[in-house]
C-alpha positions as CSV (number, residue, x, y, z in Angstrom):
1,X,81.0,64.8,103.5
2,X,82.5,68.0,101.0
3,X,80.0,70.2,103.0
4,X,81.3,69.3,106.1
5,X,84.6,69.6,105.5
6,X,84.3,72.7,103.5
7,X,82.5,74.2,106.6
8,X,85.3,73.1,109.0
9,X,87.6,74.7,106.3
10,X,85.5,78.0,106.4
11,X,85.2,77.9,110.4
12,X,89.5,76.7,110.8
13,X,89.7,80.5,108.4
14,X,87.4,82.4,110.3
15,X,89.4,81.6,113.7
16,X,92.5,81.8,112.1
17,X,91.9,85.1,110.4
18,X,90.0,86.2,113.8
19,X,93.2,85.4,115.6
20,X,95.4,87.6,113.8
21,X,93.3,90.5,113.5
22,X,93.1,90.3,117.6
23,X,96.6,90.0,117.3
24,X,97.5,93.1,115.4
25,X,94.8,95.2,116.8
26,X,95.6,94.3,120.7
27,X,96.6,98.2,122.7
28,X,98.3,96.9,125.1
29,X,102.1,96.3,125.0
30,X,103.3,93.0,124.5
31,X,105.3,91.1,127.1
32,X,107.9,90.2,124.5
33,X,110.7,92.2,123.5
34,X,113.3,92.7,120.4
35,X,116.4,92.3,120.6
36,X,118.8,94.8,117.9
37,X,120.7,92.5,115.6
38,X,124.4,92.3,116.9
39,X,127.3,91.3,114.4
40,X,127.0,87.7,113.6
41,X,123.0,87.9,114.8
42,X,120.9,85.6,112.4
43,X,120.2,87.5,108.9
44,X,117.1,87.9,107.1
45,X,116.6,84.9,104.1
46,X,117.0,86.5,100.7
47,X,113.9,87.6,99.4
48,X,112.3,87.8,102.8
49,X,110.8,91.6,103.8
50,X,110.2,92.4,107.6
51,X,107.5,94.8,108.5
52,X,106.3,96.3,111.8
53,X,103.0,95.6,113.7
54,X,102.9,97.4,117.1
55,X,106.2,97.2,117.6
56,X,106.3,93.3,116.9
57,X,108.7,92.3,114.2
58,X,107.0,89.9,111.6
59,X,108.7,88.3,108.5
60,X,107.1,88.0,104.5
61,X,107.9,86.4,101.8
62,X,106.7,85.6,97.9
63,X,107.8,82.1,98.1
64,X,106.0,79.1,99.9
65,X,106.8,76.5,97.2
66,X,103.1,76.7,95.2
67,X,102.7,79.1,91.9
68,X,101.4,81.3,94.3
69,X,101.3,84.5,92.5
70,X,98.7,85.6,89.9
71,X,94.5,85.8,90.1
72,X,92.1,84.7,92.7
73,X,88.4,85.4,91.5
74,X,85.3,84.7,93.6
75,X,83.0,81.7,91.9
76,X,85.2,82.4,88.4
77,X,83.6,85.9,87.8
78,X,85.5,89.0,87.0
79,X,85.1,90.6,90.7
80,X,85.8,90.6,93.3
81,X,89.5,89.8,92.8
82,X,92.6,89.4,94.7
83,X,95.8,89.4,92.7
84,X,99.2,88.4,93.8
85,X,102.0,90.0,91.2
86,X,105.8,88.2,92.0
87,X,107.7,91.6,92.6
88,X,105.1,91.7,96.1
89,X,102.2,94.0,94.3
90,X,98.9,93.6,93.4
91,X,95.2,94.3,93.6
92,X,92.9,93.6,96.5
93,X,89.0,94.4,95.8
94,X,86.6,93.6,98.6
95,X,82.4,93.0,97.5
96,X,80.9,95.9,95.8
97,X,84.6,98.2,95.9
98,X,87.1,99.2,93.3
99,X,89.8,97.4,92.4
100,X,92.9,98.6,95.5
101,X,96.6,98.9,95.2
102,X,98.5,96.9,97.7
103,X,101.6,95.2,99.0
104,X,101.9,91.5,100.0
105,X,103.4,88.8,101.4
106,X,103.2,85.4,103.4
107,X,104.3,85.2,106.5
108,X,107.5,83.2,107.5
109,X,110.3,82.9,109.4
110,X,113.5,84.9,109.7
111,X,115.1,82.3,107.3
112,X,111.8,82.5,105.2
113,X,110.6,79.2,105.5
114,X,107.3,80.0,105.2
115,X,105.1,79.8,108.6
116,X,102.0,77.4,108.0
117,X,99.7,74.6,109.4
118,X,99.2,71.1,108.1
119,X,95.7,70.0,107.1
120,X,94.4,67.0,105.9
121,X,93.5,68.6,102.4
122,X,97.1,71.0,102.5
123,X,98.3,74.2,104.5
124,X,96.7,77.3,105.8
125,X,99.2,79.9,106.0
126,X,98.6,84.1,106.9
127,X,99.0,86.2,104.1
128,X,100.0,90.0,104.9
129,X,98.7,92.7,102.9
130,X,98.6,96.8,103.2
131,X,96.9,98.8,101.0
132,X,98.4,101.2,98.6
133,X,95.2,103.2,97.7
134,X,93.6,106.8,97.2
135,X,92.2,106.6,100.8
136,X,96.1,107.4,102.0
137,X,96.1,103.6,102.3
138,X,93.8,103.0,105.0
139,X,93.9,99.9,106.6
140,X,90.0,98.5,105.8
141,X,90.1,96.7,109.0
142,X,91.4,99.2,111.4
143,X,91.4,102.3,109.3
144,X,94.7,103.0,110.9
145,X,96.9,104.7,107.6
146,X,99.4,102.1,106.2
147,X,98.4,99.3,108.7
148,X,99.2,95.6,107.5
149,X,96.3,93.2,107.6
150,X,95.9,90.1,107.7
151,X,93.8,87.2,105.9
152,X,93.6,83.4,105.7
153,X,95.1,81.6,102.7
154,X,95.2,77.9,102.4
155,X,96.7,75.6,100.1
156,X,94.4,72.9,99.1
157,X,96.6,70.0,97.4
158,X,94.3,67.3,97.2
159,X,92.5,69.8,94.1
160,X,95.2,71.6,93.1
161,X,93.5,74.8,94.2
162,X,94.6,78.2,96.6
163,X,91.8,79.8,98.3
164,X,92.3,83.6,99.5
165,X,89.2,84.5,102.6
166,X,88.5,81.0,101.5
167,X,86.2,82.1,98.4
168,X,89.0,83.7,96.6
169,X,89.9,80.7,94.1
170,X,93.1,80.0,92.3
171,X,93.7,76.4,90.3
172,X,97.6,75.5,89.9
């Protein structure tokens, strides 16, 4: 029963991840459009940072309501690591790389409630990162210089645990 529902855990963050990276590497213009802010237009929630993806405004925050920031190791070894600082900084290392400078944040709403899906076991949410490195901050997916990309990252509160790629592990 864990096996199976650790592999529909694993396949939910391969289509989710999957879906966002179609979504920020898609060429063609979207049909959607921004609007500029007028006077009296709806504000941006304190603490919440918008960035720019092919012209498509998105919304990030630090806050989701979980002790969200600090080390996520892969099976409790030193590396690979992902680690989440509160000021929106950290350190993203992928198998067999150097540790990489890099900005973060979960995506939300203009408001910053925090955008995420209700599981059985907790929420998945996106969490937004660009890379800060000596590579002129490469994106590692698109290799496009200061792109934003995107990974899964679920909240599992039936064990008190915050998975990053789903094998990036955090206890709270």
């Amino acid at each position: 029963m864990k096996t199976e529902n650790l592999m529909i855990i694993v396949l939910s963050l391969f289509i989710t991840s999957t879906q966002a990276q179609k979504k920020t590497n898609l060429n063609s213009p979207k049909k959607t459009t921004t609007v500029a802010a007028k006077p009296g237009a709806a504000k941006l929630g304190k603490n919440v940072q918008e960035i720019k993806i092919k012209n498509e405004a998105y919304f990030l925050t630090k806050e989701i309501g979980y002790p969200i920031t600090g080390d996520y190791l892969f099976e409790s070894k030193k590396d690979p690591i992902v680690q989440l600082n509160s000021d929106g900084t950290g350190l993203f290392q992928n198998h067999q790389m150097s540790r990489t400078p890099m900005v973060w944040g979960i995506e939300c709403d203009m408001d910053g409630t925090p955008k995420k899906i209700k599981a059985d076991w907790g929420f998945m949410y996106n969490l937004w990162y660009q890379i800060k490195a000596k590579h002129k901050g490469a994106s590692w997916e698109s290799g496009e210089i200061d792109a934003w990309d995107v990974v899964s990252f679920s909240v599992h509160t039936d064990e008190n645990k915050i998975y990053i790629l789903g094998e990036r592990i955090k206890t709270y």
